[in-house]
N, C-alpha and C positions, 0 to 999 in steps of 0.2 A: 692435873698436878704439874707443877713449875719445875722441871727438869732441866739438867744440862746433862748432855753428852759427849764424852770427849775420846776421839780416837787419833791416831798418827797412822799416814797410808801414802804409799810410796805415788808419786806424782804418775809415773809410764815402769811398769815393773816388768813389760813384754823384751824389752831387751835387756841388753844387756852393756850399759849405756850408763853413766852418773846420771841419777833423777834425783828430783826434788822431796825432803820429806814434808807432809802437809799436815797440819793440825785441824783435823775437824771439827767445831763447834757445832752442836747441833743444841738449841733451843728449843722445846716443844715442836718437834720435827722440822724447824727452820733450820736450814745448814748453812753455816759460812767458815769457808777455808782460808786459817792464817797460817801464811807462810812459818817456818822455823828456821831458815836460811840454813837447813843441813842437807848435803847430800851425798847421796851412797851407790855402791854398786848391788842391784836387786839379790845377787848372790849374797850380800853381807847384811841383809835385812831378813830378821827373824819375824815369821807369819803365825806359829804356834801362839793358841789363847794363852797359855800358862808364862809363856816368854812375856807377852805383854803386858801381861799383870803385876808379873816381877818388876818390870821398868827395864827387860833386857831384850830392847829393838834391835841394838846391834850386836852382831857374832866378834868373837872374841879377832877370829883374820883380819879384823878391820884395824886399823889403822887409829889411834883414841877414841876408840870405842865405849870405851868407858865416860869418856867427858860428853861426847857426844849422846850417852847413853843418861847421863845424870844432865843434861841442857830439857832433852822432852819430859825428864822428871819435874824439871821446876815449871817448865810449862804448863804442866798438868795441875799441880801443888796452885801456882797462880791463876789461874784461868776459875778454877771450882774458886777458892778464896775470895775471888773478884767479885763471882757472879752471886753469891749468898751476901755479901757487904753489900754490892748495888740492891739488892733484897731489899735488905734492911734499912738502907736510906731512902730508899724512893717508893717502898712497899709495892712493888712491880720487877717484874724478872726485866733483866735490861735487854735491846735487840743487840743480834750479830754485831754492829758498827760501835754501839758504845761498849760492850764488852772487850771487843779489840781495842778499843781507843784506850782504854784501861791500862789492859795489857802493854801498849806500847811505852808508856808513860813508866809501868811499876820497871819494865824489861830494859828501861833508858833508850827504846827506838828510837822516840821524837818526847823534845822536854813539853811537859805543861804548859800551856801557854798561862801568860801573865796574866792574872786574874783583872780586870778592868775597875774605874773606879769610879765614878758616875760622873766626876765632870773630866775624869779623859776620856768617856765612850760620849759624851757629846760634843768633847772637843774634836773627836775622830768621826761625829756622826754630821757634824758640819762641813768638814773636810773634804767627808766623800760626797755631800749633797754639793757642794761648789765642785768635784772632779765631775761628777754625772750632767752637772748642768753643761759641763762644759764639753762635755763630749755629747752630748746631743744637738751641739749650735746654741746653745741658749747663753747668754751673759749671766755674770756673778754680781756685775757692780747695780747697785741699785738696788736688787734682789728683796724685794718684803719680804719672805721667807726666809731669807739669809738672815734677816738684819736683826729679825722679830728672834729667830734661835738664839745670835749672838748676845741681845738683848737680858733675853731670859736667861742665857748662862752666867751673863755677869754678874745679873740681881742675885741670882742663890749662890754665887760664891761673896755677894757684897754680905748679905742677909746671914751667910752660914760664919761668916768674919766677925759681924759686929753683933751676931747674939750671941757667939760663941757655939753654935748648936749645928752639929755632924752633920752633914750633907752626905749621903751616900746610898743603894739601892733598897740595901734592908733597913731603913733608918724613916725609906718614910711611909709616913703616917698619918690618921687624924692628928696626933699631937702635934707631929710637924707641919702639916698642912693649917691648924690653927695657927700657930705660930705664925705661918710666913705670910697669910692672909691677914693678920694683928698688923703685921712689920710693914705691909704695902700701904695699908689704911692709916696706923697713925703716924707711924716714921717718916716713908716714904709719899702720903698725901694723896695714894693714887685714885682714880675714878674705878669705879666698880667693872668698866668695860676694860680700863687695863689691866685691871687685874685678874680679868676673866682672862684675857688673853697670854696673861702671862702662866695661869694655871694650864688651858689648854697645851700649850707648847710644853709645859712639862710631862704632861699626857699624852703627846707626841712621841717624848723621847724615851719616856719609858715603856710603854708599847714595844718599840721597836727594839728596845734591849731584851723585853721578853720572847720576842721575836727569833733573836740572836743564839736565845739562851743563856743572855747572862746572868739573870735573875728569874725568881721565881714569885715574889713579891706583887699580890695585884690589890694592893692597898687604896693605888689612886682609883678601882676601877670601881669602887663603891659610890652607892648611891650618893651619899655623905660627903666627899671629894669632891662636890660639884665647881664647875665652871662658871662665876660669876658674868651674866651679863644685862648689858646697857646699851642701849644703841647709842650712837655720839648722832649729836645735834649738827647736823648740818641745813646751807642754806641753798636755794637754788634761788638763778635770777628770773624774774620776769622779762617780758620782752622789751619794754621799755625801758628795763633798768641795764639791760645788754646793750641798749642802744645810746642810753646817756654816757655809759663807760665807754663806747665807741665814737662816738661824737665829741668826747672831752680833749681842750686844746692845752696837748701838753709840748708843745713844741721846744719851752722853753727851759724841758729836762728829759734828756734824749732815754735816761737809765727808763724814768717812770714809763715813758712812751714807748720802748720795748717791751720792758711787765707789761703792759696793758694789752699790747700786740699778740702776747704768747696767752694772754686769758680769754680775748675774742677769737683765738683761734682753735684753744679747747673748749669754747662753747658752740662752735661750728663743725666742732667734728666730734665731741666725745672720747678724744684720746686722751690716755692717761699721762699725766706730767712727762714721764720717761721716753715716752712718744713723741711729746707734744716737742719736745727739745732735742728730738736727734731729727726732728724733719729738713732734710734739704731738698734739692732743687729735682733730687734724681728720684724720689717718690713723688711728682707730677707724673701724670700718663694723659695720653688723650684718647679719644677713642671717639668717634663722626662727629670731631670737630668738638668734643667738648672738653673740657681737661677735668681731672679726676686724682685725685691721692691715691696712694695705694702703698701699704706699710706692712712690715712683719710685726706684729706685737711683740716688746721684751718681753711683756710678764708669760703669754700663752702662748707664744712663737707660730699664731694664727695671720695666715693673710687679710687685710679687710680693705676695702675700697669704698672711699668716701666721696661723695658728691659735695660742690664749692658752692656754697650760700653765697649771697650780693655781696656781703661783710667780708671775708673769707678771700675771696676773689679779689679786692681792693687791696687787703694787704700783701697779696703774693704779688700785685703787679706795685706797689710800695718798694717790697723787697727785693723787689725783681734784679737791680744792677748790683746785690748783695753775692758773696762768693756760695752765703747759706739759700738765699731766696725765699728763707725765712727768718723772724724775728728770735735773737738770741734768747735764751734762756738764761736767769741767773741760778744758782742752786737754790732747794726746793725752802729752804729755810729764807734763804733775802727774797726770794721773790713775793712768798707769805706775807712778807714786812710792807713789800711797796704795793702790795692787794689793798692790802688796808688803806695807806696813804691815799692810793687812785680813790678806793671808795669813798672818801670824807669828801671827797668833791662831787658828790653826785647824791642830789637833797633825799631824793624816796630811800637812801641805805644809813641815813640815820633814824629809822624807824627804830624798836625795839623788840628782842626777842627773848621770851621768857622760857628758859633755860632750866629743866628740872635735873639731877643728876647725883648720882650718891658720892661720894667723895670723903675718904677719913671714915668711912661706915654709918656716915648721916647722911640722909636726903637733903640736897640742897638748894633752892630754888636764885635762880641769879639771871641781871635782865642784861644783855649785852645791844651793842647795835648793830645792823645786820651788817653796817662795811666790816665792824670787827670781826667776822665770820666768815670772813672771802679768803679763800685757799687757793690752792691749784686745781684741790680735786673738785671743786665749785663749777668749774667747767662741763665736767660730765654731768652731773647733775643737773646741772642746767639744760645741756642739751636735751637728754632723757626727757627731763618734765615738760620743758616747751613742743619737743612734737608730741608727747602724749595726750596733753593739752590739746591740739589741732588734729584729739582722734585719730591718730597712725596706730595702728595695731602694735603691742607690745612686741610682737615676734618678727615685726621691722626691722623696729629702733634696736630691737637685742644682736642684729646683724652686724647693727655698727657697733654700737657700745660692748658687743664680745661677753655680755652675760648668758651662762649656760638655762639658767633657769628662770623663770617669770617670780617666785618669790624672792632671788637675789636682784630681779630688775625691778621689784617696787620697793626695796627698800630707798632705791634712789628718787624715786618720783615725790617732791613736794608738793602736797596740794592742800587746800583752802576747801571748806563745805562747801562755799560758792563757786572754788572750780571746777570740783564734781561736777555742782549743776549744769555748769555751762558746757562740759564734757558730753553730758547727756543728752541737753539740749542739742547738738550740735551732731549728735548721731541721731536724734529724730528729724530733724530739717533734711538731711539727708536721706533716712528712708521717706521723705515724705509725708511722714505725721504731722496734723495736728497741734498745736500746744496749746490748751486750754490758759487762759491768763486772770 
Protein backbone atom coordinates (compact mmCIF):
# COMPACT_ATOMS: atom_id res chain seq x y z
CA UNK A 1 0.00 0.00 0.00
CA UNK A 2 1.30 3.66 -1.16
CA UNK A 3 2.06 5.32 2.03
CA UNK A 4 3.52 8.56 3.33
CA UNK A 5 4.85 9.13 6.54
CA UNK A 6 5.56 12.18 8.24
CA UNK A 7 7.43 12.90 11.49
CA UNK A 8 9.45 16.18 12.93
CA UNK A 9 12.70 14.96 15.07
CA UNK A 10 15.10 17.14 16.58
CA UNK A 11 18.48 17.03 14.55
CA UNK A 12 21.20 16.06 18.05
CA UNK A 13 18.80 16.34 21.14
CA UNK A 14 21.86 14.86 23.48
CA UNK A 15 22.78 18.19 24.43
CA UNK A 16 21.78 20.91 25.15
CA UNK A 17 22.78 23.05 22.39
CA UNK A 18 20.29 24.88 19.33
CA UNK A 19 19.69 21.82 16.86
CA UNK A 20 18.05 21.52 13.79
CA UNK A 21 14.22 20.48 13.58
CA UNK A 22 13.92 17.69 10.63
CA UNK A 23 11.09 16.66 8.65
CA UNK A 24 11.00 13.19 8.02
CA UNK A 25 9.47 11.89 4.86
CA UNK A 26 9.23 8.33 4.72
CA UNK A 27 7.75 6.83 1.49
CA UNK A 28 7.01 3.06 1.53
CA UNK A 29 9.90 2.91 4.05
CA UNK A 30 12.18 5.14 1.86
CA UNK A 31 13.32 8.07 4.34
CA UNK A 32 14.32 11.51 3.13
CA UNK A 33 15.00 14.43 5.57
CA UNK A 34 13.82 18.03 4.56
CA UNK A 35 15.08 20.54 6.36
CA UNK A 36 12.33 23.09 8.13
CA UNK A 37 15.12 25.68 8.77
CA UNK A 38 13.64 25.83 12.65
CA UNK A 39 15.71 25.45 15.68
CA UNK A 40 15.30 24.91 19.15
CA UNK A 41 16.69 24.15 22.45
CA UNK A 42 16.05 20.01 23.15
CA UNK A 43 14.50 21.35 26.59
CA UNK A 44 11.76 23.26 24.50
CA UNK A 45 10.82 20.44 22.26
CA UNK A 46 7.82 18.35 23.23
CA UNK A 47 8.47 14.35 22.72
CA UNK A 48 4.98 13.24 24.12
CA UNK A 49 2.74 11.31 21.17
CA UNK A 50 -0.38 13.34 22.31
CA UNK A 51 1.71 16.71 21.91
CA UNK A 52 2.53 15.79 18.47
CA UNK A 53 -0.73 14.97 17.23
CA UNK A 54 -2.03 18.24 18.57
CA UNK A 55 0.62 20.18 16.29
CA UNK A 56 2.17 21.26 19.78
CA UNK A 57 6.22 20.58 19.16
CA UNK A 58 7.11 23.44 20.86
CA UNK A 59 6.66 24.23 24.90
CA UNK A 60 4.99 27.34 25.51
CA UNK A 61 9.01 28.71 27.30
CA UNK A 62 9.93 29.09 23.94
CA UNK A 63 10.20 32.05 22.42
CA UNK A 64 7.17 31.98 19.13
CA UNK A 65 6.31 29.03 19.81
CA UNK A 66 3.30 29.14 18.56
CA UNK A 67 4.33 30.36 14.88
CA UNK A 68 7.10 28.19 15.02
CA UNK A 69 4.44 25.55 16.20
CA UNK A 70 1.82 26.34 13.22
CA UNK A 71 5.31 26.55 10.27
CA UNK A 72 5.55 22.26 10.87
CA UNK A 73 1.74 22.33 10.73
CA UNK A 74 1.66 23.62 7.12
CA UNK A 75 4.50 21.29 6.57
CA UNK A 76 2.61 18.61 7.36
CA UNK A 77 -0.85 19.86 5.77
CA UNK A 78 1.55 20.41 2.42
CA UNK A 79 3.67 17.56 2.26
CA UNK A 80 0.40 14.75 2.62
CA UNK A 81 -1.51 17.35 -0.21
CA UNK A 82 1.45 17.10 -2.54
CA UNK A 83 2.12 13.56 -2.20
CA UNK A 84 -1.90 12.28 -3.08
CA UNK A 85 -2.05 15.14 -6.12
CA UNK A 86 1.42 13.73 -7.42
CA UNK A 87 -0.91 10.41 -7.10
CA UNK A 88 -3.15 11.46 -9.11
CA UNK A 89 -1.20 12.99 -11.82
CA UNK A 90 1.25 10.45 -12.53
CA UNK A 91 -0.77 7.35 -11.11
CA UNK A 92 2.59 6.54 -9.07
CA UNK A 93 3.54 7.62 -5.50
CA UNK A 94 6.44 10.23 -6.28
CA UNK A 95 10.25 9.61 -4.78
CA UNK A 96 11.83 11.43 -1.73
CA UNK A 97 13.44 14.22 -4.45
CA UNK A 98 10.34 15.05 -6.42
CA UNK A 99 8.10 15.42 -3.46
CA UNK A 100 10.61 17.91 -1.85
CA UNK A 101 11.03 19.52 -5.21
CA UNK A 102 7.31 20.14 -4.69
CA UNK A 103 7.43 21.26 -1.50
CA UNK A 104 10.06 23.81 -2.26
CA UNK A 105 8.14 25.36 -5.05
CA UNK A 106 4.42 25.38 -2.96
CA UNK A 107 6.93 26.79 0.33
CA UNK A 108 8.43 29.56 -2.21
CA UNK A 109 12.13 27.93 -1.31
CA UNK A 110 13.22 27.97 -4.94
CA UNK A 111 10.66 29.50 -7.98
CA UNK A 112 9.61 26.88 -10.67
CA UNK A 113 11.66 26.90 -13.27
CA UNK A 114 10.39 28.30 -16.74
CA UNK A 115 8.60 25.88 -18.30
CA UNK A 116 10.66 25.47 -21.84
CA UNK A 117 9.28 25.78 -25.30
CA UNK A 118 10.47 23.49 -27.92
CA UNK A 119 12.30 25.90 -30.09
CA UNK A 120 13.98 27.63 -26.95
CA UNK A 121 15.06 23.92 -25.56
CA UNK A 122 16.80 23.50 -29.09
CA UNK A 123 17.81 26.70 -29.19
CA UNK A 124 19.60 26.02 -25.60
CA UNK A 125 20.14 22.36 -26.97
CA UNK A 126 22.46 23.80 -29.79
CA UNK A 127 24.13 26.04 -27.54
CA UNK A 128 25.33 23.72 -25.13
CA UNK A 129 26.33 21.04 -28.08
CA UNK A 130 28.70 24.24 -29.41
CA UNK A 131 29.88 24.86 -25.32
CA UNK A 132 30.74 20.85 -25.04
CA UNK A 133 32.40 20.87 -28.38
CA UNK A 134 34.42 23.28 -27.28
CA UNK A 135 35.56 22.37 -24.26
CA UNK A 136 36.57 19.09 -25.30
CA UNK A 137 39.16 20.76 -28.27
CA UNK A 138 36.88 20.24 -30.91
CA UNK A 139 35.88 23.36 -33.27
CA UNK A 140 32.09 24.62 -33.88
CA UNK A 141 32.82 26.22 -37.32
CA UNK A 142 32.01 23.92 -39.98
CA UNK A 143 30.31 21.51 -37.59
CA UNK A 144 27.62 19.09 -39.81
CA UNK A 145 26.07 18.57 -36.72
CA UNK A 146 25.77 22.02 -35.78
CA UNK A 147 24.78 23.16 -39.09
CA UNK A 148 22.15 20.00 -39.84
CA UNK A 149 20.41 21.21 -35.98
CA UNK A 150 20.52 24.84 -36.90
CA UNK A 151 19.08 23.77 -40.33
CA UNK A 152 16.17 21.90 -38.99
CA UNK A 153 15.35 24.65 -36.38
CA UNK A 154 14.90 27.06 -38.87
CA UNK A 155 12.67 24.85 -41.28
CA UNK A 156 10.03 24.20 -38.38
CA UNK A 157 10.01 27.73 -37.26
CA UNK A 158 9.88 28.64 -41.33
CA UNK A 159 7.02 25.62 -41.65
CA UNK A 160 5.23 26.55 -38.22
CA UNK A 161 5.08 30.43 -39.76
CA UNK A 162 3.72 29.94 -42.98
CA UNK A 163 1.10 27.19 -42.27
CA UNK A 164 0.30 28.71 -39.33
CA UNK A 165 0.34 25.34 -37.26
CA UNK A 166 1.79 25.38 -33.36
CA UNK A 167 5.14 24.05 -33.10
CA UNK A 168 5.64 22.78 -29.64
CA UNK A 169 6.32 19.44 -27.39
CA UNK A 170 2.59 18.36 -26.91
CA UNK A 171 1.62 19.40 -30.46
CA UNK A 172 3.29 16.82 -32.19
CA UNK A 173 1.90 14.42 -33.86
CA UNK A 174 1.01 12.15 -36.94
CA UNK A 175 -1.13 15.05 -37.87
CA UNK A 176 1.84 17.33 -37.58
CA UNK A 177 4.24 15.00 -38.74
CA UNK A 178 1.97 14.73 -41.98
CA UNK A 179 1.89 18.13 -42.41
CA UNK A 180 5.46 18.92 -42.26
CA UNK A 181 6.37 15.92 -44.54
CA UNK A 182 3.37 17.64 -47.19
CA UNK A 183 5.30 21.20 -46.62
CA UNK A 184 9.07 19.71 -47.49
CA UNK A 185 7.72 17.77 -50.53
CA UNK A 186 5.49 20.06 -52.23
CA UNK A 187 6.57 23.58 -50.93
CA UNK A 188 9.89 23.30 -50.10
CA UNK A 189 10.71 20.47 -53.21
CA UNK A 190 12.93 18.53 -50.85
CA UNK A 191 14.45 14.87 -51.90
CA UNK A 192 13.24 12.19 -49.64
CA UNK A 193 17.02 11.92 -47.96
CA UNK A 194 16.43 15.46 -46.88
CA UNK A 195 13.73 15.00 -45.53
CA UNK A 196 14.66 12.00 -43.85
CA UNK A 197 17.24 13.88 -42.41
CA UNK A 198 15.43 16.49 -41.32
CA UNK A 199 12.90 14.21 -39.53
CA UNK A 200 15.81 12.27 -37.72
CA UNK A 201 17.14 15.60 -36.18
CA UNK A 202 13.86 16.23 -34.88
CA UNK A 203 14.02 12.78 -33.18
CA UNK A 204 17.12 13.83 -31.93
CA UNK A 205 15.93 16.60 -30.15
CA UNK A 206 13.04 15.34 -28.81
CA UNK A 207 14.69 12.35 -27.25
CA UNK A 208 16.69 14.46 -25.36
CA UNK A 209 13.88 16.75 -23.92
CA UNK A 210 12.50 13.47 -22.76
CA UNK A 211 15.57 12.89 -21.37
CA UNK A 212 15.51 16.21 -19.62
CA UNK A 213 12.00 15.60 -18.46
CA UNK A 214 10.55 18.18 -20.19
CA UNK A 215 7.99 16.38 -21.99
CA UNK A 216 6.45 13.21 -21.75
CA UNK A 217 5.02 12.93 -25.32
CA UNK A 218 6.57 9.88 -27.38
CA UNK A 219 4.50 10.49 -30.43
CA UNK A 220 7.72 10.81 -32.77
CA UNK A 221 8.65 7.36 -31.32
CA UNK A 222 6.00 5.40 -33.27
CA UNK A 223 6.39 3.10 -35.90
CA UNK A 224 4.44 5.69 -38.16
CA UNK A 225 6.88 8.82 -37.55
CA UNK A 226 9.27 7.15 -39.71
CA UNK A 227 12.48 8.60 -41.01
CA UNK A 228 12.51 9.00 -44.60
CA UNK A 229 15.41 7.65 -46.52
CA UNK A 230 17.45 7.91 -49.86
CA UNK A 231 20.89 7.49 -50.39
CA UNK A 232 22.19 10.61 -52.67
CA UNK A 233 24.00 9.67 -55.73
CA UNK A 234 27.39 10.30 -55.71
CA UNK A 235 30.31 9.82 -57.99
CA UNK A 236 33.70 8.46 -57.57
CA UNK A 237 36.76 8.89 -60.12
CA UNK A 238 38.53 6.18 -61.91
CA UNK A 239 42.18 6.24 -62.24
CA UNK A 240 42.30 7.61 -65.26
CA UNK A 241 39.82 10.24 -64.79
CA UNK A 242 42.05 11.28 -61.47
CA UNK A 243 44.70 11.50 -63.76
CA UNK A 244 43.28 13.52 -66.87
CA UNK A 245 42.02 16.12 -63.99
CA UNK A 246 45.84 15.98 -62.92
CA UNK A 247 47.37 16.27 -66.00
CA UNK A 248 44.99 19.26 -67.17
CA UNK A 249 46.84 22.58 -68.19
CA UNK A 250 45.29 25.24 -66.31
CA UNK A 251 48.11 27.51 -66.02
CA UNK A 252 46.24 30.18 -67.59
CA UNK A 253 43.73 30.51 -64.49
CA UNK A 254 45.57 30.18 -61.27
CA UNK A 255 41.79 30.28 -59.14
CA UNK A 256 40.79 26.81 -61.43
CA UNK A 257 44.38 25.39 -60.85
CA UNK A 258 44.23 25.58 -56.97
CA UNK A 259 40.40 23.80 -57.07
CA UNK A 260 41.91 21.30 -58.89
CA UNK A 261 45.04 21.06 -56.44
CA UNK A 262 42.80 20.73 -53.38
CA UNK A 263 40.67 17.82 -55.25
CA UNK A 264 43.89 15.76 -56.28
CA UNK A 265 44.77 16.09 -52.86
CA UNK A 266 41.54 14.76 -51.33
CA UNK A 267 41.72 11.99 -53.63
CA UNK A 268 45.27 10.95 -52.22
CA UNK A 269 44.38 11.02 -49.02
CA UNK A 270 40.59 10.77 -48.18
CA UNK A 271 40.43 13.74 -45.97
CA UNK A 272 37.35 15.28 -45.56
CA UNK A 273 36.91 19.01 -47.22
CA UNK A 274 37.51 20.69 -43.60
CA UNK A 275 40.73 18.79 -43.61
CA UNK A 276 41.53 19.01 -46.81
CA UNK A 277 41.81 23.08 -46.30
CA UNK A 278 43.37 23.64 -42.94
CA UNK A 279 46.46 21.40 -44.25
CA UNK A 280 49.81 23.28 -43.77
CA UNK A 281 53.23 22.77 -43.88
CA UNK A 282 53.40 21.64 -40.19
CA UNK A 283 51.23 18.44 -40.66
CA UNK A 284 54.34 16.99 -42.90
CA UNK A 285 56.25 14.41 -40.65
CA UNK A 286 59.03 12.31 -41.83
CA UNK A 287 59.93 9.28 -40.47
CA UNK A 288 63.36 6.99 -42.25
CA UNK A 289 63.48 9.44 -44.71
CA UNK A 290 60.02 9.31 -46.01
CA UNK A 291 57.56 12.28 -45.36
CA UNK A 292 54.05 11.56 -44.24
CA UNK A 293 50.83 13.74 -43.27
CA UNK A 294 49.62 13.47 -40.14
CA UNK A 295 46.40 15.50 -38.91
CA UNK A 296 43.80 15.79 -36.12
CA UNK A 297 40.35 15.17 -37.77
CA UNK A 298 37.74 18.26 -37.14
CA UNK A 299 34.93 16.10 -37.48
CA UNK A 300 36.22 13.05 -34.95
CA UNK A 301 39.32 14.87 -33.34
CA UNK A 302 41.19 11.30 -34.38
CA UNK A 303 44.94 11.28 -35.15
CA UNK A 304 45.47 9.66 -38.71
CA UNK A 305 48.63 9.40 -40.72
CA UNK A 306 48.61 9.28 -44.40
CA UNK A 307 51.19 7.99 -46.76
CA UNK A 308 52.07 10.59 -50.25
CA UNK A 309 51.07 9.07 -53.56
CA UNK A 310 53.44 10.19 -56.84
CA UNK A 311 50.48 12.93 -57.28
CA UNK A 312 50.43 14.01 -53.93
CA UNK A 313 54.04 14.41 -53.60
CA UNK A 314 54.35 16.91 -56.80
CA UNK A 315 51.94 19.12 -55.38
CA UNK A 316 53.52 19.54 -51.86
CA UNK A 317 56.86 20.15 -53.71
CA UNK A 318 54.64 22.70 -56.12
CA UNK A 319 53.62 24.43 -52.92
CA UNK A 320 56.52 24.03 -51.39
CA UNK A 321 57.72 28.10 -51.35
CA UNK A 322 53.88 28.82 -50.40
CA UNK A 323 53.51 30.17 -46.49
CA UNK A 324 50.57 27.07 -46.60
CA UNK A 325 52.69 24.42 -48.51
CA UNK A 326 49.55 23.50 -49.54
CA UNK A 327 47.08 24.52 -52.26
CA UNK A 328 44.21 27.09 -50.84
CA UNK A 329 40.89 26.13 -50.51
CA UNK A 330 38.03 28.17 -51.56
CA UNK A 331 34.66 27.77 -49.54
CA UNK A 332 32.90 24.46 -49.85
CA UNK A 333 30.18 26.21 -52.10
CA UNK A 334 32.83 28.01 -54.99
CA UNK A 335 34.93 25.37 -54.95
CA UNK A 336 31.76 22.77 -55.98
CA UNK A 337 31.33 25.54 -58.87
CA UNK A 338 34.98 25.31 -60.19
CA UNK A 339 34.65 21.12 -59.76
CA UNK A 340 32.39 21.26 -62.38
CA UNK A 341 34.10 23.86 -64.61
CA UNK A 342 37.61 21.51 -64.27
CA UNK A 343 35.43 18.66 -65.07
CA UNK A 344 33.96 19.84 -68.58
CA UNK A 345 37.47 19.72 -69.70
CA UNK A 346 38.27 16.13 -69.23
CA UNK A 347 36.24 14.08 -72.28
CA UNK A 348 35.31 10.44 -70.00
CA UNK A 349 33.24 13.09 -67.33
CA UNK A 350 30.93 13.85 -69.92
CA UNK A 351 29.48 10.44 -69.78
CA UNK A 352 26.11 10.29 -68.22
CA UNK A 353 24.47 9.18 -65.12
CA UNK A 354 21.13 8.17 -64.56
CA UNK A 355 19.81 9.53 -61.39
CA UNK A 356 16.80 7.80 -59.76
CA UNK A 357 15.37 9.86 -56.56
CA UNK A 358 12.15 10.95 -54.96
CA UNK A 359 11.67 14.59 -54.85
CA UNK A 360 8.07 16.48 -54.21
CA UNK A 361 6.85 12.78 -53.07
CA UNK A 362 7.34 11.41 -56.74
CA UNK A 363 10.11 9.17 -58.07
CA UNK A 364 12.16 10.79 -60.34
CA UNK A 365 14.49 9.68 -62.82
CA UNK A 366 17.00 12.45 -64.34
CA UNK A 367 20.44 11.90 -66.33
CA UNK A 368 23.18 14.34 -65.28
CA UNK A 369 26.83 14.15 -66.44
CA UNK A 370 29.36 12.92 -64.32
CA UNK A 371 31.68 16.38 -64.27
CA UNK A 372 28.21 17.69 -62.99
CA UNK A 373 28.67 15.47 -59.97
CA UNK A 374 32.10 16.38 -58.87
CA UNK A 375 32.04 17.79 -55.21
CA UNK A 376 34.55 17.95 -52.55
CA UNK A 377 33.47 14.98 -51.00
CA UNK A 378 34.20 13.13 -54.47
CA UNK A 379 37.69 12.91 -53.19
CA UNK A 380 37.11 10.49 -50.50
CA UNK A 381 35.25 8.44 -52.38
CA UNK A 382 37.34 8.23 -54.75
CA UNK A 383 40.16 7.37 -52.82
CA UNK A 384 38.11 4.45 -50.87
CA UNK A 385 37.11 2.84 -54.31
CA UNK A 386 40.35 3.04 -56.22
CA UNK A 387 42.31 1.05 -53.37
CA UNK A 388 39.43 -1.14 -52.97
CA UNK A 389 39.56 -1.82 -56.48
CA UNK A 390 43.46 -2.90 -56.16
CA UNK A 391 42.15 -5.42 -53.26
CA UNK A 392 43.38 -3.46 -50.01
CA UNK A 393 41.33 -5.00 -47.42
CA UNK A 394 38.38 -2.68 -46.25
CA UNK A 395 39.92 -2.53 -42.60
CA UNK A 396 43.14 -0.66 -44.37
CA UNK A 397 41.62 1.84 -46.25
CA UNK A 398 39.01 2.43 -43.05
CA UNK A 399 42.30 3.46 -41.09
CA UNK A 400 42.73 6.26 -43.33
CA UNK A 401 39.33 7.23 -44.34
CA UNK A 402 38.32 7.16 -40.37
CA UNK A 403 34.98 4.95 -41.00
CA UNK A 404 34.13 3.19 -37.78
CA UNK A 405 32.29 0.39 -39.46
CA UNK A 406 32.59 -1.73 -42.90
CA UNK A 407 28.77 -0.96 -43.81
CA UNK A 408 29.39 2.91 -43.43
CA UNK A 409 32.68 2.14 -45.63
CA UNK A 410 30.71 0.58 -48.49
CA UNK A 411 28.52 3.04 -48.82
CA UNK A 412 31.39 4.98 -50.22
CA UNK A 413 32.87 2.39 -52.66
CA UNK A 414 31.43 2.81 -56.33
CA UNK A 415 31.58 -0.07 -58.33
CA UNK A 416 30.50 -1.49 -61.78
CA UNK A 417 29.53 -5.58 -62.25
CA UNK A 418 32.64 -5.49 -64.16
CA UNK A 419 34.72 -4.17 -61.21
CA UNK A 420 33.65 -6.71 -59.01
CA UNK A 421 34.97 -9.15 -61.42
CA UNK A 422 38.11 -7.82 -61.78
CA UNK A 423 38.26 -7.43 -57.79
CA UNK A 424 37.84 -11.16 -57.75
CA UNK A 425 40.01 -11.86 -60.45
CA UNK A 426 42.73 -10.14 -58.87
CA UNK A 427 42.47 -11.94 -55.57
CA UNK A 428 42.58 -15.23 -57.38
CA UNK A 429 46.02 -14.46 -59.35
CA UNK A 430 47.22 -13.65 -56.12
CA UNK A 431 46.17 -16.83 -54.28
CA UNK A 432 47.40 -18.52 -57.28
CA UNK A 433 44.26 -19.80 -58.77
CA UNK A 434 43.39 -20.74 -61.84
CA UNK A 435 40.93 -18.81 -64.05
CA UNK A 436 39.16 -20.85 -66.23
CA UNK A 437 38.41 -18.44 -69.64
Amino acid sequence: MDKLSISFQLRNSSKNLLTDVQCHLTINRERTVYPTYLKTLPKHWRGKLQDKKAFRFFSPSMKGFRDSNNKLSDIFQIAQSQFNRFIQEHDRVPTGIELTSRLDIVLDRKKEKKRLTLFQFIDSHIEKTKKRRLSNGKTIKGNTTLTVYKQTYNLLKEFSRETSTPIDFESIDMDMYDKWVEYMEDVKDYAAGNIGKHIKTLKTFLNEAIEQGLTKNRAHQSKHFRTLREGSFAIALTEDEVQSIYELDLSKDKGLEEQRDVLIVACSTALRFSDVSSLTKKHLIEDNGKQYIQIKSKKTSEVVSLPLDHRLREIIKKYSDTVRGFPTAYSNQVINRYLKEIGKRVESLHSGETISKTKGGKQVTEMKMRYDLLTTHTGRRTFATLWYKRNVAPQFIMKLTGHKTESAFFKYIRMTPLDTAKVFEMAMENQNLRIVS
